[in-house]
Residue, then its C-alpha position, 0 to 999 in steps of 0.5 A: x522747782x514748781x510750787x508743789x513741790x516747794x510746799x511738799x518740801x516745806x512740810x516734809x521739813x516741818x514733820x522732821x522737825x517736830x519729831x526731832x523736838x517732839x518726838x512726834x508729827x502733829x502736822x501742818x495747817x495751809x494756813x501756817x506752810x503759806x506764811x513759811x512760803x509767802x504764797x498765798x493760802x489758797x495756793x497752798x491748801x490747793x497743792x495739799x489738796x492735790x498732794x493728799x490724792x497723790x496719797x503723798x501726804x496724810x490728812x488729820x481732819x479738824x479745825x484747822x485741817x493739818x497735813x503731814x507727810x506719809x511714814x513711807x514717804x518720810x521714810x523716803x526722803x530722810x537723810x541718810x547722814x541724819x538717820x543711819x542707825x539701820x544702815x550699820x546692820x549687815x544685810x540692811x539693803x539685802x535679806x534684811x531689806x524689808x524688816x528694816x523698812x517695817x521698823x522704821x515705818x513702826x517707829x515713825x508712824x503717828x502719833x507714837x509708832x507701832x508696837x511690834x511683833x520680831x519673829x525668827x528662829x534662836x540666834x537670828x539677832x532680835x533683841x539686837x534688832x530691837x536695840x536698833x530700833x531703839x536708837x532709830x527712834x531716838x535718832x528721828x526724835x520719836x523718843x528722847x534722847x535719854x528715853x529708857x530701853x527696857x529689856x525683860x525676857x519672859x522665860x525668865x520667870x515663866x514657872x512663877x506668873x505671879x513673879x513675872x506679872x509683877x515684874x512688868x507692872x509692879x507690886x503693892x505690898x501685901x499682894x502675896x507672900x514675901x511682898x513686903x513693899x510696894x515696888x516699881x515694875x518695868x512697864x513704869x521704868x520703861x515710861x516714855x521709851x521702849x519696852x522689850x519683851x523677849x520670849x513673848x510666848x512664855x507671858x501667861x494669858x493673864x499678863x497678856x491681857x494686862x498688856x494690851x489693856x496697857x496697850x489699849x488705854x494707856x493704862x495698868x494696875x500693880x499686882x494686887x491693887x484693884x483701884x488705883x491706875x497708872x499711865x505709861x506712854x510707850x512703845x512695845x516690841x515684843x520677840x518670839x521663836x514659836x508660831x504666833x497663832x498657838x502661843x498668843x491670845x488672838x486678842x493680844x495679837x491683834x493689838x501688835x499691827x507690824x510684825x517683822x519677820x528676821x530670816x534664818x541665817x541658812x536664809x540670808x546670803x553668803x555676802x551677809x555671811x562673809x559680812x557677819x563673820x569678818x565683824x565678829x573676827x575684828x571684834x576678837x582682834x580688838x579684845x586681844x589687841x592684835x590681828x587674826x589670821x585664818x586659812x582660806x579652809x577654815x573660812x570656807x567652813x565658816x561660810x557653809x556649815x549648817x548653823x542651825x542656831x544661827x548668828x548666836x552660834x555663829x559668834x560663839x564657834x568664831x569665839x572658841x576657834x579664836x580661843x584655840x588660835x590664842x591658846x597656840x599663840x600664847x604657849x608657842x610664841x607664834x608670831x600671829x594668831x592664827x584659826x586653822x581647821x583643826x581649831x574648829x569643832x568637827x560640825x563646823x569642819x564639815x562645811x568644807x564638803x559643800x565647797x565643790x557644790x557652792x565654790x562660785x559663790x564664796x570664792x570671792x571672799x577667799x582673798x588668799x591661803x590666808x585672810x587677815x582680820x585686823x584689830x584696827x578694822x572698824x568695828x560696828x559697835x565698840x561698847x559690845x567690845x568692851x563689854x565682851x568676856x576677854x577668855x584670852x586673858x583668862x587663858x593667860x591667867x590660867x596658865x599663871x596659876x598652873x605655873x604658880x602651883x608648881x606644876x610640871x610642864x608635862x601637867x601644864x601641857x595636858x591642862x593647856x590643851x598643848x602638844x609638842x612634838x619630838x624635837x629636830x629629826x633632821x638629816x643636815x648636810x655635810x658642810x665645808x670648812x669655813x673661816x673661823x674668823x668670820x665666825x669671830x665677828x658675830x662671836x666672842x672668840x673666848x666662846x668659839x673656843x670654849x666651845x671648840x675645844x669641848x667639841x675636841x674632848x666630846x669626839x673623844x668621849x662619844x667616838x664620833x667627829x663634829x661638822x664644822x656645823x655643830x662648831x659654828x652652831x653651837x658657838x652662836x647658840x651659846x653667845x645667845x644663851x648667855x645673854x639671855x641667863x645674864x638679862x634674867x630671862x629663863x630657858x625652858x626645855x619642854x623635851x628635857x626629861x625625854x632628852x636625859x633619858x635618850x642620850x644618857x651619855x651625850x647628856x653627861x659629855x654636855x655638863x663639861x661645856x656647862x662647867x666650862x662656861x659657869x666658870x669662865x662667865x660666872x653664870x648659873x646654867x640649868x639643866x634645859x640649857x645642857x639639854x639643848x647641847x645635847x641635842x647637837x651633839x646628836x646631831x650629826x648622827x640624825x642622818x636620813x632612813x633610806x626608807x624615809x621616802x614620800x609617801x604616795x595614797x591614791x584615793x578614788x570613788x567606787x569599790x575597787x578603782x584606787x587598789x586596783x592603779x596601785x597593785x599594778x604601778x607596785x607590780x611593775x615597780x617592784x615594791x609595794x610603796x603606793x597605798x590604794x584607798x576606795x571610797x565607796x559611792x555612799x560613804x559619807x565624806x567624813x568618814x573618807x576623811x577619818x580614814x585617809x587621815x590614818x592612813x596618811x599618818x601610817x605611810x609619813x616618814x617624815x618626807x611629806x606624802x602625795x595624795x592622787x585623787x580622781x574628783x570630788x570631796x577627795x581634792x578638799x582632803x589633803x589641806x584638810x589632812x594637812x591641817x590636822x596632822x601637820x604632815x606635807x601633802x601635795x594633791x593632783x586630780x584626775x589621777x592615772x595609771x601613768x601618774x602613779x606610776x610616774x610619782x611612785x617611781x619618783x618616790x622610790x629615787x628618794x626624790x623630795x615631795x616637790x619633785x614628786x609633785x611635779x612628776x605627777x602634775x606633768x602627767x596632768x598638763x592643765x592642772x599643772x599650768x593653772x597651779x603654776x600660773x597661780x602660784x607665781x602670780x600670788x608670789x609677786x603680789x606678796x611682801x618679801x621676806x627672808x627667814x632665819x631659824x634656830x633649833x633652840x630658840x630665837x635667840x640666834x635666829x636675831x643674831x642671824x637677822x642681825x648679821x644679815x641687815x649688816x651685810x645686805x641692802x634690804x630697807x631699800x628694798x621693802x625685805x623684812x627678816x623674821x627669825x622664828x624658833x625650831x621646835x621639829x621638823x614638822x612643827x618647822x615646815x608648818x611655820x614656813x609653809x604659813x608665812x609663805x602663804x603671805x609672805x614671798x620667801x626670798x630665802x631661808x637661813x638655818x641649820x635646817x632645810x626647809x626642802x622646798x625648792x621654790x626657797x633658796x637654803x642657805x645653811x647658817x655656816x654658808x652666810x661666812x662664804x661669800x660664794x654661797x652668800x652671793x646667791x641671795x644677794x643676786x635674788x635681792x639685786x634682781x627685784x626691781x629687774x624681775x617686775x620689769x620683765x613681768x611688765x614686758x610680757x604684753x609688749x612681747x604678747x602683742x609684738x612677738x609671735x611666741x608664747x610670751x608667759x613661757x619666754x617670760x618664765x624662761x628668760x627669768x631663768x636665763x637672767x638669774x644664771x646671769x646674775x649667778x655669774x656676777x653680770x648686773x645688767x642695766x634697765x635699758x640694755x636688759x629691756x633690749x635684750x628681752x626683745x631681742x632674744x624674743x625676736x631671735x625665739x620666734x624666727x629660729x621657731x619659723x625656720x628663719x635665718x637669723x643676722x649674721x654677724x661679721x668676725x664671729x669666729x675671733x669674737x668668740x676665740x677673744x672671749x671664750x669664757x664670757x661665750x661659754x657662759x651666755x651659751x649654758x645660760x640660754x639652755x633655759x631658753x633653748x630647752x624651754x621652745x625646743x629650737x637650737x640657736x647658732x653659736x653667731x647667734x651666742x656671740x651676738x647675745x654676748x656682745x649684748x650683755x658684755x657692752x662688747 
């Protein structure tokens, strides 16, 4: 290192020092850096000299000269470790890049800072701003570390100057009416820190003259006093939301050097945003303790709508949504906190229609259908927490105090904002009979036969049989209530009443079980337990309405296009089942939303609806819709004649929305591969889960976890069991469809199918048929071997001239038939396989011949059952690449898998 520079790094040392111990720079003689350097005088005044002409350090003439580094220099060369109250604010090297340099030139200029001027619009953080100026100052040691902040806004007492002046300065007694005392003002307590006047602008001139007399001299009067002067040393930032020339003295203006202007939020850019919004969601989980979800479209709407008062609008729609989350979370006993779209007022919900025109830009911050803000995420400032309003427990004790007056659930529901809907409407399939002895395992045999016996005695009286469903059902939800009146907890049925006024005589059949089981448990049930008994009696006559199809909208730009696909795919059809909405060129989307929204609630019959789209804000509509009414709807662009006829005939076949879904998407080849190839890649990346349900409760759905943690091997395989509680069928489907958009669900066990075909079902009488149950134990055996075969695509792309995504996808399907079957393959005889099949793939597709084998014809003969089972298997793969493979060829494959 050359002298210079040594001398430049020894003052640089020098002024840190003294603003740290001082709080200011008093600079450094040539004399005193060369006895700290031992060099000679004349060498160090010389290279200050020369430092002073590369405007690197500043000159204070007198005897002796000082020097000291320039505050942009200082700046410079601070250590960020030592210094970094600027470096937690968002947007600190970004929109907010030069206002922070301004504040701290402000505070680090000699001999005391800068006073300031903050100028931004409401809501866009100033005296959050000057709170971190603040602790800047006390960081470099500008101000002590126990100086005062003083905060006073000035609208405050803007209708009563002479209250405000005397407020700043003081008071002597007497000055006017009801001065009974000499008292301190701010401009006193804030001495040898910083003063913080908000709203500037409503100070009258008279108090800005007083301020900057203050500013001046260093020097103010107490209101009434015309002798007696006061010294104060400090530093003033002053803030404002109007234009600087018509609301202030140009005298006192002129006395504010650094003006620092904080961009609007509109202005700062979507990282800082993203930024802002995820701090203030952690802060939320950190006050109720617990993590918070949101939907990808509700931060999308977060991320774009106009917020015209900025940060602190911002934070308080954050605070309502999470409100409204929390409100859901506490009186449905959802498993997470959750904001959806619905929970955000409409304003905020609009932001949605600038996704198409701003999607490159914010995609990267939608990690997900669903974002996670965690309560255990850093959070920038942790006092603001504690200090923060807690509304969730408020929530809590509201609804304490609704249930303490002896409300009825019908009030509490209309006071709490909460809506449940009409319990199960479900069509359940007709099982078989099972062992009752496997039922006798995770029930006490006195239930299940209490319990048959009543289902004997209730045929009789209602002129209806009983599935063994209802047997193995009710049977399991009795254990469980049981337990739950003998550990003291209550049971709630919020429907009762409509129940009792429904099925009057299922209700009265009902009361025999609850006498029954008072008598033999020595339990009191109440009435909520003998409605859900009534519900399964009910059960069974639930079957599905023939006219309980899928709904199909197709919705369009222009005056005419969308009734016009429509009247002609229900011409040819036959029946008028598609429903055709136009959206003029000038209607405002939110208006197309409210429509189509009630148009999608007029056509639901409970199987979900189609909505066919051509382009635009209409391919935002279904999640919207989705989100407000809990109706399943799947969406497809670039809608076509063919395509609405192709999904309304699927419809009218009674087929599920999955089926419908993908008659449709086969029509629209290239959306179709993007929301395939998506969907299965985010599937493997997710945590694998198996759900369990109840219609009444989780009661049940923990025995049925329980069962299933016995009987499986799922510790060693990362699976978690989350049992959940059935409300509806709507209210069941929404909580499926949220866990799996994190989750990968492996299965479902209930009395209630999901209808989703990417979900194994498996009713809860089919976990005692180990036929059934084996299907869920090949998915959770396969695991392991699924990643191995997604690994073997690039060896196969590189390798194998076929489409390896579609081999791969095939060859999954052809590996789970063999699992089906009971064949477990290990990993080297499964890698060969996949390598071989793929070999066999592209020479059949070339019109190569494959290898034959010798004695084919008495290998096949002497396993013709093992033959028949690798030949229906390969269909997969057959049909997948449109070739044919020789049965030399099955043989070949069998004697692969069999070791033969």
């Amino acid at each position: 290192m050359k002298r210079i520079d040594k001398v430049y790094e020894k003052l640089r040392d020098i002024c840190l020092k003294q603003l740290k111990n001082d709080g200011k720079i008093s600079g450094c003689s040539a004399i005193d850096l060369a006895k700290e350097l031992s060099i000679h005088r004349s060498n160090a005044s010389s290279d200050l000299n020369k430092l002073f002409k590369d405007g690197k350090v500043s000159k204070i003439e007198g005897k002796p000269v000082l020097y000291c580094i320039k505050s942009d220099e200082l700046n410079k060369n601070i250590n960020p470790i030592e210094i970094d109250a600027f470096s937690r604010v968002i947007g600190s090297n970004l929109s907010l890049k030069n206002a922070v340099q301004q504040a701290k030139a402000a505070i680090m200029y000699p001999p005391h800072g800068l006073h300031t001027l903050l100028l931004g619009e409401t809501g866009t953080g100033k005296s959050m701003f000057a709170e971190i100026m603040y602790e800047y100052a006390k960081e470099i040691g500008r101000i002590k570390r126990n100086a005062p902040f003083v905060t006073f806004n000035c609208a405050d007492y803007a209708n009563n100057p002479q209250l405000l002046m005397s407020q700043l300065f003081g008071v002597k007694k007497g000055a006017y009416t009801g001065a009974d005392k000499d008292r301190a003002g701010l401009v006193e307590k804030a001495d040898g820190g910083i003063l913080f006047l908000d709203e500037v602008h409503r100070l009258p001139p008279e108090g800005q003259e007083m301020l900057f007399y203050l500013i001046d001299k260093g020097l103010y009067r107490h209101l009434g006093e015309s002798e007696a002067q006061y010294r104060a040393n400090i530093l003033i930032i002053c803030a404002t939301t109007e234009n600087v020339e018509s609301v202030l003295l140009k005298t006192f203006t002129r006395r504010i050097p650094m003006i620092i202007k904080l961009p609007a939020l509109a202005d700062r850019t979507y990282e800082e945003r993203f930024e802002i919004i995820k701090s203030f969601f952690r802060v939320e989980a950190s006050i109720i303790n617990t993590d918070i979800m949101i939907t990808s479209n509700a931060l999308k709407a977060l991320l774009l709508y106009d917020c015209p008062n900025n940060i602190g609008q911002l934070k308080s729609d954050i605070k309502l949504c999470c409100a409204k989350a929390y409100l859901g979370y506490m009186m449905k006993r959802d498993k997470d906190v959750c904001v959806h779209s619905e929970d955000l007022p409409e304003y905020v919900r609009r932001g949605l229609f600038r996704y198409k025109e701003f999607k490159d830009k914010i995609d990267k911050f939608i990690t997900g259908d669903i974002i996670k803000f965690s309560a255990g995420d850093s959070i920038s400032n942790a006092q603001d927490v504690r200090k923060e309003f807690n509304f969730y427990e408020a929530l809590e004790e509201k609804r304490k105090v609704l249930e303490s007056k002896g409300l009825d659930e019908k009030d509490i529901k209309l006071i709490m904002s909460l809506d449940i809907e009409t319990y199960l409407k479900k069509y359940l399939q007709e099982i078989d009979k099972n062992n009752i002895e496997e039922l006798y395992k995770v029930v006490d045999k006195k239930i299940v036969d209490i319990v048959e016996d009543f289902l004997i005695d209730a045929s009789k009286k209602l002129n209806r049989q009983f599935s063994n469903k209802i047997l193995y059902g009710l049977s399991m939800h009795v254990a469980s209530s049981i337990e739950r009146i003998l550990s003291g907890k209550d049971i709630e049925n919020h429907q009762l009443e409509n129940i009792k006024r429904l099925y009057k005589n299922e209700f009265g059949v009902a009361n025999s079980l609850r006498e029954k089981v008072q008598r033999e448990f020595n339990i009191n049930i109440p009435d909520d337990e003998v409605g859900f008994v009534t519900m399964f009696l009910c059960l069974d006559e639930e079957t599905n309405n023939k006219d309980e199809r899928v709904g199909i909208v197709v919705a369009m730009h222009g005056e005419a296009a969308a009734t016009s696909i429509t009247e002609v795919s229900n011409r040819l059809l036959g029946e008028n089942h598609a429903v055709g909405y136009n959206m003029p060129l000038d209607q405002k989307p939110e208006i197309a939303l409210n429509n189509l929204t009630e148009i999608i609630k007029r056509i639901d019959r409970g199987r979900g609806v189609l909505l066919l789209v051509d382009m635009g804000s209409l391919v935002l509509f279904g999640d919207m819709i989705y989100e407000r009414t809990g109706i399943p709807i799947k969406t497809v662009e670039m809608v076509s004649t063919p395509m609405v006829l192709e999904a309304t005939r699927k419809a009218l076949l009674n087929a599920s929305l999955d089926e419908v879904y993908n008659a449709a998407v086969t029509l629209s080849p290239y959306i179709g591969r993007i929301y395939k190839d998506s969907f299965k890649f985010e599937e493997g990346l997710k945590k694998n889960v198996i759900i369990t349900a109840c219609i009444t409760g989780e009661g049940t759905a923990v025995k049925l976890k329980s069962m299933l943690e016995k009987n499986l091997d799922l510790k060693e395989k990362d699976i978690d069991i989350i049992p959940i509680d059935i409300e509806n069928k709507r209210e069941f489907k929404r909580k499926i469809q949220n866990i799996k958009a994190e989750k990968n669900i492996l299965a479902v066990v209930s009395a209630i199918d999901p209808e989703d075909e990417s979900i194994l079902y498996i009713s809860t009488k089919d976990i005692f048929d180990s036929n059934k149950f084996s299907a869920l134990s090949n998915k959770i055996r396969s695991l392991n071997n699924f990643d191995l075969i997604n690994n073997m695509k690039d060896v196969i792309n590189e390798n194998v001239d076929i489409d390896a995504q579609r081999y791969i996808q095939a060859f999954k399907d052809f590996y789970v038939s063999l699992l089906n079957e009971g064949i477990n393959l290990d990993d080297d005889i499964l890698i060969g396989l996949i390598l071989h099949l793929a070999c066999a793939v592209e020479r059949v597709s070339k019109g190569e011949e494959l290898i034959h084998i010798k004695d084919s014809k008495n290998i096949i003969k002497n396993n013709l059952e093992r033959f028949n089972i690798i030949k229906k298997a390969l269909t997969t793969i057959t049909k997948s690449f449109n070739i044919i493979i020789s049965d030399d060829e099955v043989a070949n494959i069998m004697k692969l898998v069999y070791s033969l």
